[in-house]
N, C-alpha and C positions, 0 to 999 in steps of 0.2 A: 101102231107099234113101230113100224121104217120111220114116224118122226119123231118118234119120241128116242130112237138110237140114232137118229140124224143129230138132234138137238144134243145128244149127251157126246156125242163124237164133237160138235163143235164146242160143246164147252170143255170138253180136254183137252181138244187145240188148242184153243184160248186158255187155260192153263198152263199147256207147254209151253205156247210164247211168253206168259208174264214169267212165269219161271226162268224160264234163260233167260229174259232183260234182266230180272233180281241179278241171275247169276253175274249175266256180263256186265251190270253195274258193279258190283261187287268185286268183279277183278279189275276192274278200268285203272290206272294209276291216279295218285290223288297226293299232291292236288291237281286240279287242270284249269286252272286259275285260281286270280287272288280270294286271298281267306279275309272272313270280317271276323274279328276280335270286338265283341258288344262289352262296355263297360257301363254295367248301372249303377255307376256314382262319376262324380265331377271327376274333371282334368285334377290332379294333384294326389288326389287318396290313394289308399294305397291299394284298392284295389287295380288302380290306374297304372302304377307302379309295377304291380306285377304283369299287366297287360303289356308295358312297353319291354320291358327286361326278355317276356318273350319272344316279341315283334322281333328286335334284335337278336336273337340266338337261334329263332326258327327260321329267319326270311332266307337263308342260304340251302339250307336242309331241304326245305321245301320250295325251292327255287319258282317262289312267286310272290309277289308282293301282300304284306300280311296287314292287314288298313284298322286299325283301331279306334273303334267309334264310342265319344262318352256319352250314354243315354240315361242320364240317371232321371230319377221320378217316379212317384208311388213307391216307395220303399225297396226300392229295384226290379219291382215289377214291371214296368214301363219298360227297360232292355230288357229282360227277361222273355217278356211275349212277344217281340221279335223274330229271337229264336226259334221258341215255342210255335214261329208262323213260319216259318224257313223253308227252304227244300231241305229234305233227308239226306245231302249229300256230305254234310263235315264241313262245307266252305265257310259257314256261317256257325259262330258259339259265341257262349258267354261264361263270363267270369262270375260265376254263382257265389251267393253267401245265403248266408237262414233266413233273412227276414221272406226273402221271397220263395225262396223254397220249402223251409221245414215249416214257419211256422202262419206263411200267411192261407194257408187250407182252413186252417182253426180260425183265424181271427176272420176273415171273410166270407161270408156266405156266397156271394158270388164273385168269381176270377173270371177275366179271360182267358187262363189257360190253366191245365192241370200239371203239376210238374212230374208229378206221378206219370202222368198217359201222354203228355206231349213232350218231353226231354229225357234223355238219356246222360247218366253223370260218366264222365270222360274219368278223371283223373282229379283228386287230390292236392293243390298246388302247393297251402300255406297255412299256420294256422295262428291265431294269437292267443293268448290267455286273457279272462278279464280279471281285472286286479282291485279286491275289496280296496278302497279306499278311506279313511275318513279325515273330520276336520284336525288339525295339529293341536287345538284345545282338547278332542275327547281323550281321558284319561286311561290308553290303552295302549299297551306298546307290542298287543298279540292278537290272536282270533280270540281264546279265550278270557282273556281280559275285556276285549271290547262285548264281547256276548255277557257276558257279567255286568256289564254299565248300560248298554241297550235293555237290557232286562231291568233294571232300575229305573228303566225312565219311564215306565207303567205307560207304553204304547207313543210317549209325545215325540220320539226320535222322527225324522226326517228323511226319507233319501232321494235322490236326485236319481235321473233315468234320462236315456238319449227318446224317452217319448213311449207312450203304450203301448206297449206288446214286444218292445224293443229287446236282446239280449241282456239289456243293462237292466232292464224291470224285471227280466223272468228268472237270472241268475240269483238279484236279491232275495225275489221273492220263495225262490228254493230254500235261498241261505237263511232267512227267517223260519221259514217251515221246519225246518231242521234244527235250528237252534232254538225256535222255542219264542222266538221275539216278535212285539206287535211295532209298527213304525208305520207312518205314512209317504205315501208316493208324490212326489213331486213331477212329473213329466216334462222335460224339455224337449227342445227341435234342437237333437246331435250333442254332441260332446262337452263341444268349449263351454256353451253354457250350462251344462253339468256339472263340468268340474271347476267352474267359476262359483255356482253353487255353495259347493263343499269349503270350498278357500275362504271365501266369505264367509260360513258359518250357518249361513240360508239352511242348507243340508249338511246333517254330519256326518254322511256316509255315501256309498253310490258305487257301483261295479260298472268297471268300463275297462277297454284297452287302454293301455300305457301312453300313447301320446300325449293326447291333453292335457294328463295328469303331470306329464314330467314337471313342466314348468312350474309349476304350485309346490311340487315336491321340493323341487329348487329355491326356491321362496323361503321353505318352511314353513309354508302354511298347510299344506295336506298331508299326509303320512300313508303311507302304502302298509298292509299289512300280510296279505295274502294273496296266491295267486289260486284261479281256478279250474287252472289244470289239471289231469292225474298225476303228472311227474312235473319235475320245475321245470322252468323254461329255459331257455337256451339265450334269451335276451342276457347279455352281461348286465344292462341297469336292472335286471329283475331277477339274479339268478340266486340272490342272497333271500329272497324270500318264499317262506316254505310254502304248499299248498294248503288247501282248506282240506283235505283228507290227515295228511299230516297235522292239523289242527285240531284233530278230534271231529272231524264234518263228512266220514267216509262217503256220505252218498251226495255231497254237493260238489261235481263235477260242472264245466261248463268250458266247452272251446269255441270261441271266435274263428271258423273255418272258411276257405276261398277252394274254388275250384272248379274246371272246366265243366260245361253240358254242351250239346249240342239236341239237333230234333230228333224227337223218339224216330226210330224207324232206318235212321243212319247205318248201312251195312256197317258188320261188328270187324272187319279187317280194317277199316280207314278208321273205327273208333280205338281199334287196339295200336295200329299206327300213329298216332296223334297221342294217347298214351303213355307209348315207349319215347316219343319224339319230347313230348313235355317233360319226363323224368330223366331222359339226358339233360335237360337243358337246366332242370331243377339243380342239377347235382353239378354243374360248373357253378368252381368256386367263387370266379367272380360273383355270381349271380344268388349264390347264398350269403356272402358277405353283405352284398346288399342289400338283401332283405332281412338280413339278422340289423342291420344297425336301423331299419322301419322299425322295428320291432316283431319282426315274420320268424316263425320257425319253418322252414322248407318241409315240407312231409314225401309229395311222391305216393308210390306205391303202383296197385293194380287199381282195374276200376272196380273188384270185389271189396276189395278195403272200401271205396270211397263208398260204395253200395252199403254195406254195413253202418259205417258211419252217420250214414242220412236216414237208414231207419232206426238207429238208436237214439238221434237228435229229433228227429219225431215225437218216437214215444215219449221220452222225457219232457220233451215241454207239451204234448198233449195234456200232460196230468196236470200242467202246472196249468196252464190259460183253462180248462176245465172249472178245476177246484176256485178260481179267480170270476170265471166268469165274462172274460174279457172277450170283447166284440168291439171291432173297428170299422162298422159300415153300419 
């Protein structure tokens, strides 16, 4: 019985010490050294963009030097799991998008990390619309025009994808679902040759962000018709075109979203610090011009909203790679 109260007296010690280190980590100031900034795509994207616009608006604030690293690879899971293998202290995060967070759980049976158990979502940065597209031959100058000629084409329509499982395959395949329309998928590797695609006439259609598209549209070889946002966007080259709910499509939402994580377990003062620190920085004008003319709409918020946000983009495309079928390993 004296060791069995010996043994429970030392394991409450030993709780009281992990306990105060929790604590006295959690009050330490922060930063106390330089911060890594992981970007999982190339030098130039725009998730690269918002990394640097950062770099520059935080490095004073947080009077340490803020190191921006591009690790793009496996569909941003490659910097992703970096993170995901971090210390829990905030010196180290990443500039998150879906592929690797919402929706590669579903498409992969096995991950090296869970984004659920091993990352914690910081903050909301940015977010884009994907913009139905099609070729400037299909006779359609609406959503419901073009869903009246897609349905005509008794399944032979086309569309083009930045690659399976991609936001660009799983938005169409909503937007089919919804409308009623049979089409097949074409999968490409990214963008450009998406919307080379559709210019060409290869694909008469194809949902993506507005970059690539511009230049086609400028052409007059591709035509934009909707965007797939809930409300329009805030992009001036896209601000004339209405949404796919306003087309009669209320349940085909879809955002292209950006936003900090860091390692699950990261005391919640230096997460809510970094937070507050990002949405001031969000909210300098320069730095939303700038991302308004990439085509970024600034969002912000708390990390409740971004929280919300990433189980709603879950379950949405649960249903959808589900009903699809779709596996990438």
């Amino acid at each position: 019985m004296k060791a069995f109260h010996l043994i429970s007296k030392c394991a409450l010690a030993f709780l009281g010490i992990s306990a105060l280190a929790t604590t006295a980590i959690a009050q330490m100031p922060w930063p106390t050294k330089p911060v890594k900034l992981i970007v999982p795509a190339p030098a130039g994207s725009s998730l690269d963009l918002i990394a640097r616009l950062l770099q520059e608006k935080l490095k004073d604030k947080w009077a340490h030097p803020i190191v921006v690293e591009n690790k793009p690879g496996a569909s941003g899971m490659l910097g992703t799991d970096l993170v995901a293998k971090s210390e829990p202290d905030g010196h180290t995060m990443v500039i998150g998008f879906g592929a690797p967070i919402s929706t590669a759980p579903m498409l992969y049976s096995k991950m090296a990390y869970s984004p659920t158990k091993d990352l914690t979502p910081v903050v909301m940065t940015t977010s884009q619309a994907n913009v139905l597209a099609v070729n400037a031959n299909v006779p359609a100058k609406n959503v419901p025009e073009f869903v009246a000629w897609a349905k005509a084409q008794g399944g032979k329509m086309n569309y083009s994808s930045l690659g399976q499982g991609s936001s660009a395959h799983l938005t169409m395949e909503l937007f089919l679902d919804a409308a009623g329309v049979k089409a097949t998928h074409i999968p490409f590797n990214g963008s450009p040759p998406a919307a080379l695609s559709v210019a060409q006439g290869d694909a008469q259609a194809t949902f993506m962000i507005a970059p690539a598209l511009l230049p086609h549209v400028a052409s007059g070889k591709v035509k934009m018709l909707a965007v797939s946002t809930p409300k329009r966007t805030e992009d001036v080259r896209l601000k004339d075109l209405p949404t796919l709910m306003e087309s009669g499509l209320p349940t085909v939402t879809s955002i292209a979203w950006n936003g900090l994580f860091v390692r699950a377990g990261t005391p919640a003062n230096i997460v809510a610090k970094i937070n507050a620190d990002v949405n001031a920085a969000l909210a300098d004008k320069t730095v939303e011009e700038t991302l308004s003319k990439a085509g970024m709409d600034t969002t912000g918020g708390t990390q409740a909203d971004f929280q919300k946000l990433l189980d709603a983009d879950a379950k949405q495309w649960a249903a959808v790679i589900q009903r699809l079928g779709v596996k990438l390993d």
